[in-house]
Backbone as a printed PyTorch tensor [residue, N CA C, xyz], in Angstrom:
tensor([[[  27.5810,  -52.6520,  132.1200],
         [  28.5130,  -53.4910,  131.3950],
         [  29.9400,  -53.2450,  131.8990]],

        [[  30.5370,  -51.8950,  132.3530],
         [  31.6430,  -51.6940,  132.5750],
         [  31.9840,  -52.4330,  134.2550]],

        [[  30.7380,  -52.2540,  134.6260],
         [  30.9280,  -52.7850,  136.2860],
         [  31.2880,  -54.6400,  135.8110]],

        [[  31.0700,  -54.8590,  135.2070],
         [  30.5580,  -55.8140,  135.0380],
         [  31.7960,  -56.5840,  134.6480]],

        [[  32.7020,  -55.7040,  134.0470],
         [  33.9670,  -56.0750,  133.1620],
         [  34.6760,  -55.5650,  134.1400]],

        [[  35.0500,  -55.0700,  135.2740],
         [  35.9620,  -54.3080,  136.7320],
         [  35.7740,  -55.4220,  137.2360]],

        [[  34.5050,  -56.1620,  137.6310],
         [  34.3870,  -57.2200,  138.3360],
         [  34.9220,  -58.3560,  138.1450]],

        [[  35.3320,  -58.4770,  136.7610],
         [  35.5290,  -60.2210,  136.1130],
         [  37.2730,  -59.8800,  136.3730]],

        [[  37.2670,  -58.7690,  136.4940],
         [  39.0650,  -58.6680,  135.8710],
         [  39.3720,  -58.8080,  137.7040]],

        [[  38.8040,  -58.1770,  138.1120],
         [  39.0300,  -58.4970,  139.6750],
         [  39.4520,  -59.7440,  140.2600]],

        [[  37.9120,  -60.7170,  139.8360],
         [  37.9180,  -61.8810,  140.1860],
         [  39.6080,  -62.6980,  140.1760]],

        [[  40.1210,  -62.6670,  139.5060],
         [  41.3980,  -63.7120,  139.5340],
         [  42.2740,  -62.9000,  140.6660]],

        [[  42.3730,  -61.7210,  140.8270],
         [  42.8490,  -61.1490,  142.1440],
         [  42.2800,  -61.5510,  143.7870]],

        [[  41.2540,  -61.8560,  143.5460],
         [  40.7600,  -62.0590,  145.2700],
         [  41.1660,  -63.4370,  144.8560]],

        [[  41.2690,  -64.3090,  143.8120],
         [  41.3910,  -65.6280,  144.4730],
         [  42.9030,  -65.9130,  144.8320]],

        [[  43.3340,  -64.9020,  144.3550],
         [  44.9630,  -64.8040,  144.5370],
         [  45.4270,  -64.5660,  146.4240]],

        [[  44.7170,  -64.2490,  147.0850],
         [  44.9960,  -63.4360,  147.9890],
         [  43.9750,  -64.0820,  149.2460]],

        [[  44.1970,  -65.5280,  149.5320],
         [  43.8620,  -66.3150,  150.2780],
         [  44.4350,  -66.0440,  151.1790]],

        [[  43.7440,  -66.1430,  152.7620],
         [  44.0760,  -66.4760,  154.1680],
         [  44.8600,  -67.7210,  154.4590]],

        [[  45.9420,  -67.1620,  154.8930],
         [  46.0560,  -69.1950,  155.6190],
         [  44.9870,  -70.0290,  156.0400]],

        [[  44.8900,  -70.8590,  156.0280],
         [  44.0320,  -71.8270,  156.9100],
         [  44.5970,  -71.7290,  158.8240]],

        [[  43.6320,  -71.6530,  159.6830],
         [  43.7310,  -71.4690,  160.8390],
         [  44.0960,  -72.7010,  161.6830]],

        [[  45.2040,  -72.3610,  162.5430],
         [  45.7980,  -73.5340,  163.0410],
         [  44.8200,  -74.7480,  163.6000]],

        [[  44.8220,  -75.3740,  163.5440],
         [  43.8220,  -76.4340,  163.7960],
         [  43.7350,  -76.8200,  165.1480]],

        [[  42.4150,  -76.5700,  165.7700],
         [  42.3170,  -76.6070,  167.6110],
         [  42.4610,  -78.2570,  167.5500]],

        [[  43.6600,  -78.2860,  168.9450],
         [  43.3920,  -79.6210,  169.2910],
         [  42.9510,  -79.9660,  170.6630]],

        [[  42.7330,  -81.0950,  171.0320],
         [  42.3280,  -81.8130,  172.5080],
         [  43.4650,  -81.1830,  173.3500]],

        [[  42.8560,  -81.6240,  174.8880],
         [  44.2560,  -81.2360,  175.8890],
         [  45.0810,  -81.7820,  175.7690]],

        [[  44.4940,  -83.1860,  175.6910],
         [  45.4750,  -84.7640,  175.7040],
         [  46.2090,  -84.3640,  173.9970]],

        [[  45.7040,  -83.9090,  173.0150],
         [  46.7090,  -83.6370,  171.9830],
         [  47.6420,  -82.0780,  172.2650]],

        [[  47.1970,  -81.5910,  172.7750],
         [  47.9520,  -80.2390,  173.2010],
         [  49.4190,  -80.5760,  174.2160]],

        [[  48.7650,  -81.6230,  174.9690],
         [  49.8680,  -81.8130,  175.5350],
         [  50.7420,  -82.8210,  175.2770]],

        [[  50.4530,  -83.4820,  174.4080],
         [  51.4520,  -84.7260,  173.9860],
         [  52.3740,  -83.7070,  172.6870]],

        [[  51.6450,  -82.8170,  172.3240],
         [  52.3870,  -81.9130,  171.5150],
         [  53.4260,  -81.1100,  172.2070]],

        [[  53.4510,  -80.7400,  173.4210],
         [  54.0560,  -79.9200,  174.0230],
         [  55.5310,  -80.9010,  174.7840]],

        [[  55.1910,  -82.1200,  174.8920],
         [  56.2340,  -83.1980,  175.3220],
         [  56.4210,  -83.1290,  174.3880]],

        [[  56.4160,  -83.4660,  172.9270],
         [  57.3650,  -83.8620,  171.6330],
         [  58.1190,  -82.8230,  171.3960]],

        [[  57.8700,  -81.5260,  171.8180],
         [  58.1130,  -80.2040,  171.5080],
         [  59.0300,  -79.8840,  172.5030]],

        [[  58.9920,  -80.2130,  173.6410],
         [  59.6480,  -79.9310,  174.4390],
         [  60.9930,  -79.3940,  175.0390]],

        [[  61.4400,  -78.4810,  174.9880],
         [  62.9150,  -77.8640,  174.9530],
         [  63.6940,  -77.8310,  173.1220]],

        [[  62.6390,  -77.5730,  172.2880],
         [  63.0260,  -77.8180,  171.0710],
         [  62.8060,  -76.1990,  170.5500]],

        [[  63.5200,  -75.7800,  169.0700],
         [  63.0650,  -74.3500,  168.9590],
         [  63.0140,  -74.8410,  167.8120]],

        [[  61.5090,  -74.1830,  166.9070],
         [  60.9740,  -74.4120,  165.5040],
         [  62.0580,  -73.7670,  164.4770]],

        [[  62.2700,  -74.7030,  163.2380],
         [  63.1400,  -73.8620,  162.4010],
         [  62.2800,  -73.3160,  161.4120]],

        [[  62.8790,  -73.1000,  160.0610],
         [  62.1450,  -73.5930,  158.8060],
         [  61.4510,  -73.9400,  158.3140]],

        [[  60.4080,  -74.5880,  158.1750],
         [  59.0920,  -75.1500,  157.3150],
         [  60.1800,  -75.8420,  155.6190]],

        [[  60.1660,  -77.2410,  155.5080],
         [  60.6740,  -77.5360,  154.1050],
         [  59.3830,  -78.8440,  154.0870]],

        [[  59.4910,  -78.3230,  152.4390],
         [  58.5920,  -79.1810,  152.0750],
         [  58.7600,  -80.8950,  151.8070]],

        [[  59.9790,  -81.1740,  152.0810],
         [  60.0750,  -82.8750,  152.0030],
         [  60.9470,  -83.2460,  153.0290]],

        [[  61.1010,  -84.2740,  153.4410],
         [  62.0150,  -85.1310,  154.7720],
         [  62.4660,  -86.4690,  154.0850]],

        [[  63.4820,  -86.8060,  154.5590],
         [  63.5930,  -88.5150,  154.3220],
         [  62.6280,  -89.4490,  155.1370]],

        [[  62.2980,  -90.3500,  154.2830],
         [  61.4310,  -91.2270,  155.4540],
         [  62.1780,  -92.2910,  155.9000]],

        [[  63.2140,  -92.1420,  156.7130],
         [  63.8890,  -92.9040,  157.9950],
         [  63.1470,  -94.3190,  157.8320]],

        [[  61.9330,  -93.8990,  158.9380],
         [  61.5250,  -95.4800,  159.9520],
         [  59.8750,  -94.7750,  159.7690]],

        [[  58.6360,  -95.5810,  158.9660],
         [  57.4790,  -95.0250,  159.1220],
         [  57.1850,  -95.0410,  160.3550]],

        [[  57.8560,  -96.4410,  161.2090],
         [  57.4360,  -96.0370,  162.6540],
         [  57.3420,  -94.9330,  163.7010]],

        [[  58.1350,  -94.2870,  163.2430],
         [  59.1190,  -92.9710,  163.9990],
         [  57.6550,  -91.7320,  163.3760]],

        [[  56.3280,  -92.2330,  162.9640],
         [  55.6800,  -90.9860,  162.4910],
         [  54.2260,  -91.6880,  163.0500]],

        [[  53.9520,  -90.0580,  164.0750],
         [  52.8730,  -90.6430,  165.3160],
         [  51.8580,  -89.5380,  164.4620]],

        [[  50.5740,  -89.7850,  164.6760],
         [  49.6400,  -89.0430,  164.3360],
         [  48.9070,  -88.4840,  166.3600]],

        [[  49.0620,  -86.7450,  166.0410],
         [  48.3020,  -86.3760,  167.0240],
         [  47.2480,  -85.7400,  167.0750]],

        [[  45.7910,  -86.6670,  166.9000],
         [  44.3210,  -86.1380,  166.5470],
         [  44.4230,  -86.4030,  164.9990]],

        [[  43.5840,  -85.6670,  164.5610],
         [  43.3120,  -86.0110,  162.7460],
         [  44.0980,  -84.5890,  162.1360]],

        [[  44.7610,  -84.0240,  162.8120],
         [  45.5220,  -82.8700,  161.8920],
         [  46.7950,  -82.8630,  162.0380]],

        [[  47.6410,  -83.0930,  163.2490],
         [  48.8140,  -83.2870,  163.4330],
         [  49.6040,  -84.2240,  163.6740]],

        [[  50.9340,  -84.0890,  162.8200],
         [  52.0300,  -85.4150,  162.7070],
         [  53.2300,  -85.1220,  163.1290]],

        [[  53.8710,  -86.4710,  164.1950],
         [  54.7520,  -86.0600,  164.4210],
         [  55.8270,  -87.0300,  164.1440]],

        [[  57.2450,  -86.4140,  163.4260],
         [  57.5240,  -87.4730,  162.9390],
         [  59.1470,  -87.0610,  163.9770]],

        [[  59.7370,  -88.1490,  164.6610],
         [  61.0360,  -88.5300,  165.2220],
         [  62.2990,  -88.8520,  164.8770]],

        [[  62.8590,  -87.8890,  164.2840],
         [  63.9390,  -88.4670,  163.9540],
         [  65.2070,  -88.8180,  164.8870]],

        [[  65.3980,  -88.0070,  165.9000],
         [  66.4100,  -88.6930,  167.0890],
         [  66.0480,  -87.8520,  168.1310]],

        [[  66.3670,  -87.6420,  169.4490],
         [  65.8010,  -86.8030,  170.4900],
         [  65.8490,  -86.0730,  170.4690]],

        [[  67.2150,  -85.7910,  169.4120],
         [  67.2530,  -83.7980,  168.8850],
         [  66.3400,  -82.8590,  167.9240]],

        [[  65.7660,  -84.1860,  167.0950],
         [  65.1470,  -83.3950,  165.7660],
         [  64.0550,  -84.3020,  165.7690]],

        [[  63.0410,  -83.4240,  165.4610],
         [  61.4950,  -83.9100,  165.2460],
         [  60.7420,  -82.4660,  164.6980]],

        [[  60.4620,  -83.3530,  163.4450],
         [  59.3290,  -82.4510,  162.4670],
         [  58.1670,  -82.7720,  163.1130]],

        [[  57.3980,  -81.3760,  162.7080],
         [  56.1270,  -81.0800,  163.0360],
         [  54.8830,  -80.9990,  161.8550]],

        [[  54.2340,  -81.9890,  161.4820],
         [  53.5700,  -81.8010,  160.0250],
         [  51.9500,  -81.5070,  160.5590]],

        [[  51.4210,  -79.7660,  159.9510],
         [  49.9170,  -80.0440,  160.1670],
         [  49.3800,  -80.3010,  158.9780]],

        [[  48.5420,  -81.2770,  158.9110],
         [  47.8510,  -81.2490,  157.2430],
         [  47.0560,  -80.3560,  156.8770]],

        [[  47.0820,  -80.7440,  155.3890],
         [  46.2500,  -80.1410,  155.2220],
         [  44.6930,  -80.4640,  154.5240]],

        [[  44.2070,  -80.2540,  155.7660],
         [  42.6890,  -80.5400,  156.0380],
         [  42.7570,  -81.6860,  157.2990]],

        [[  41.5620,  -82.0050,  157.8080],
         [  42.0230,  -83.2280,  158.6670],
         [  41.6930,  -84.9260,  157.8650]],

        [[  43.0580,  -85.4780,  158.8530],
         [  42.4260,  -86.9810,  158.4620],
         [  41.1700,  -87.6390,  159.4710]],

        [[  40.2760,  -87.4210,  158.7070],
         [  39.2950,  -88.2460,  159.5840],
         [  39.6700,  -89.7060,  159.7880]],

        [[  39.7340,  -90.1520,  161.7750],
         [  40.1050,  -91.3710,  162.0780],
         [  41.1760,  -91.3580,  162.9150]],

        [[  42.3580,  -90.5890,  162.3890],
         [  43.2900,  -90.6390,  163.1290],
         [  43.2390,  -90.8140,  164.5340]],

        [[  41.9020,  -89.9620,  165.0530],
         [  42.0180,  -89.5810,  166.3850],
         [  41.2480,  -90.5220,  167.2390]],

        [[  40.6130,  -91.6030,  166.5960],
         [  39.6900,  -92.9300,  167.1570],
         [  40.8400,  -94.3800,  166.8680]],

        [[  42.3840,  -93.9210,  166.6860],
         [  43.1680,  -95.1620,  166.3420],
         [  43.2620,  -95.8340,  165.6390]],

        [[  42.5740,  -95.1480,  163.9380],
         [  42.3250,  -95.6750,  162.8790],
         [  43.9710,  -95.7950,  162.3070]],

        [[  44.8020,  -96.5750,  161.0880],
         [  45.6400,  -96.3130,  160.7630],
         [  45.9040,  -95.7720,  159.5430]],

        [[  47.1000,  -94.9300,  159.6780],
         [  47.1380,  -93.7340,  158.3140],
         [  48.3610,  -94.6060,  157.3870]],

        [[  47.8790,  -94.6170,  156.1180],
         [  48.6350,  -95.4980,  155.4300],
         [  49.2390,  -94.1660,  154.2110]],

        [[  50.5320,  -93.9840,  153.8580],
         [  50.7860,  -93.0650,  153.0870],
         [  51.2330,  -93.4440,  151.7160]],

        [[  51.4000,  -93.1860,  150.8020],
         [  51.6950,  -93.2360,  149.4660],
         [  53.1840,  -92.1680,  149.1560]],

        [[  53.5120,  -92.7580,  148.6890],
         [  54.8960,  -91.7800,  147.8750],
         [  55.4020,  -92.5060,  147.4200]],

        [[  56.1030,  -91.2450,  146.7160],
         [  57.0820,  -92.3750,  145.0730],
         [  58.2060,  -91.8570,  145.3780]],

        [[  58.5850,  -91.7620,  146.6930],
         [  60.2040,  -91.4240,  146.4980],
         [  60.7190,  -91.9730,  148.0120]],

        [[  61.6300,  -91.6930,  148.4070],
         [  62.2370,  -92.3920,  149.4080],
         [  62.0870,  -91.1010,  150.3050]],

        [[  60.7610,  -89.8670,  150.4110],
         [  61.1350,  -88.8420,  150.7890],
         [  59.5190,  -88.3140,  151.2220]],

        [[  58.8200,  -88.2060,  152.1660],
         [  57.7510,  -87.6860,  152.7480],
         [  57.5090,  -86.4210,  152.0380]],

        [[  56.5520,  -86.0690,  151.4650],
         [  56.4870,  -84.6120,  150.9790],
         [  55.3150,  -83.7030,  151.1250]],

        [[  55.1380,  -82.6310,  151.3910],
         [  53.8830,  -82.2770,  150.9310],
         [  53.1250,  -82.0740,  149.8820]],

        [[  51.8710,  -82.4570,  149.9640],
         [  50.9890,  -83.1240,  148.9960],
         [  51.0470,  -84.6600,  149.0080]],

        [[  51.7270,  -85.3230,  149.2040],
         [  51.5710,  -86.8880,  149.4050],
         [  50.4670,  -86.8570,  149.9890]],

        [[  49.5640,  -87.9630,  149.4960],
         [  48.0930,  -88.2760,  149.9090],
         [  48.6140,  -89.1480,  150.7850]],

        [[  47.6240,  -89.0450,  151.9580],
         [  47.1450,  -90.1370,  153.6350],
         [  46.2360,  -90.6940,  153.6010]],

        [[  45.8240,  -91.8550,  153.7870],
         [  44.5550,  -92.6140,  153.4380],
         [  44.1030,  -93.0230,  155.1550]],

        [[  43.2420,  -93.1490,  155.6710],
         [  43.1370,  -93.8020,  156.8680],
         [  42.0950,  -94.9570,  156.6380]],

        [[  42.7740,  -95.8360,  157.4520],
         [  42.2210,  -96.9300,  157.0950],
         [  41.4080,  -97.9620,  158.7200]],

        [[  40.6070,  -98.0560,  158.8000],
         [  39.9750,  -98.8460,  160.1580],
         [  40.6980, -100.3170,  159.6750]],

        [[  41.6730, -100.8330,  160.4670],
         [  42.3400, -101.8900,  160.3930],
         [  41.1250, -103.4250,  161.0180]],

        [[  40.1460, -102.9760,  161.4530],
         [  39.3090, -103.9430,  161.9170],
         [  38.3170, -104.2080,  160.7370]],

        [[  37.7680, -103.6440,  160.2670],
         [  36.4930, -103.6680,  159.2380],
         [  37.9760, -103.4380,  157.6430]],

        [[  38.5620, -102.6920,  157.4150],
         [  39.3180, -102.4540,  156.4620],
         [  38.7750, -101.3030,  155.3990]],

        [[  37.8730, -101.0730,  156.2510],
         [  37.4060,  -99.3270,  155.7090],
         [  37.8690,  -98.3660,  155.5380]],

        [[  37.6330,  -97.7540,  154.2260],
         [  38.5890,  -96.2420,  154.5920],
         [  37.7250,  -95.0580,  155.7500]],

        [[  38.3480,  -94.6910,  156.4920],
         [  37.8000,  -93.8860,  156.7890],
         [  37.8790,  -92.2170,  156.8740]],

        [[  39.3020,  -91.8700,  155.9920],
         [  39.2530,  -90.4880,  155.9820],
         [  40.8200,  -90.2900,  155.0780]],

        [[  40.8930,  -89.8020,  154.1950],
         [  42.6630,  -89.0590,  153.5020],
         [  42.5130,  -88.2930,  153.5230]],

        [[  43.8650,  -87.4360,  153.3520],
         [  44.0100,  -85.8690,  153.4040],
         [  45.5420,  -86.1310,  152.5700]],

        [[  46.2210,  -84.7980,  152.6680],
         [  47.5930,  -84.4190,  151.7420],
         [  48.2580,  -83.8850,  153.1120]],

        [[  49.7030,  -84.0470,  152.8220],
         [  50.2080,  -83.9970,  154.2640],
         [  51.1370,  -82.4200,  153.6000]],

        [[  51.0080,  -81.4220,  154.8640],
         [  51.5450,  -80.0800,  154.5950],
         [  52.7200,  -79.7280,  154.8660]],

        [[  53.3010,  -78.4170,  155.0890],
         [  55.0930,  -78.6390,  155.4430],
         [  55.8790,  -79.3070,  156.5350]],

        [[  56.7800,  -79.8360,  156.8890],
         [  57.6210,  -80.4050,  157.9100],
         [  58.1140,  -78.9950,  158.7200]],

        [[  57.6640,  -79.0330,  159.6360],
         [  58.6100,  -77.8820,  160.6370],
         [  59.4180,  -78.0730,  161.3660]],

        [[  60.7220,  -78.1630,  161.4180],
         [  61.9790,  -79.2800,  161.7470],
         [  61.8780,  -78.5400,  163.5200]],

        [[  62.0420,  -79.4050,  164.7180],
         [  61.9720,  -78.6290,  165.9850],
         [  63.5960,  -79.3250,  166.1650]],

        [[  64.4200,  -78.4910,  166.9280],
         [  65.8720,  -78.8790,  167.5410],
         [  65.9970,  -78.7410,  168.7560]],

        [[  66.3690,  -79.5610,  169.8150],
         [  67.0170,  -79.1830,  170.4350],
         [  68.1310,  -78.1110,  170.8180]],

        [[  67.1890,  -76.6220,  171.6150],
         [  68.0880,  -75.6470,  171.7530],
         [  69.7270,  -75.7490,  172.0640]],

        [[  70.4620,  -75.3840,  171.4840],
         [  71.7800,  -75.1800,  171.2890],
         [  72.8340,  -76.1160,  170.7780]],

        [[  72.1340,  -76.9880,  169.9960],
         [  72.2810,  -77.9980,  169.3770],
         [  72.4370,  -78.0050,  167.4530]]])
């Protein structure tokens, strides 16, 4: 009985004390289109919301990573969290928010623009702002 009662009181401690989730492997062709967006840029911060500018200016690379453009100097880096299934077959990711402001946790819906199927959402995770070094 006492093991029994060590164990329960435990329990809310291990769930406390989660691993990150592991960076998400991508393709070459996404490795390297990541490494051009990235390019001469140095990672800042991680914040959890952005303005949403121009939805255009926000490229999906594979079903886990987003990249969103704000001028040649600054471009956030968003990995979700979990993947969007689709992204990576040219499906389109349609987003939801109630503010004038990208955030994490905002749900992603993907949608097959030919048939009008969903084919995969996820919640989008922190913005990692990249700058142009010395800038």
């Amino acid at each position: 009985m006492r093991t029994m009662f060590l164990a329960l009181t435990l329990l809310p401690l291990a769930a406390c004390t989660q691993t990150p989730p592991a960076e998400p492997k991508l393709s070459e062709r996404e490795a390297r289109d990541l490494a051009k967006a990235l390019d001469g840029k140095v990672a800042g911060e991680p914040v959890s919301c952005i303005s949403a500018f121009d939805g255009t200016r926000l490229r999906a690379l594979g079903d886990n990573t987003l990249i969103y453009r704000v001028n040649k100097d600054l471009v956030y880096r968003n990995t979700l969290q979990g993947p969007c299934s689709g992204l990576s077959m040219g499906d389109t990711m349609v987003l939801q928010r109630s503010t004038s402001q990208y955030c994490r946790g905002d749900i992603a819906r993907v949608v097959n623009l030919q048939t009008g199927m969903l084919s995969g959402s996820c919640a989008l995770g922190d913005f990692v702002p990249y700058k142009t070094a010395g800038k």
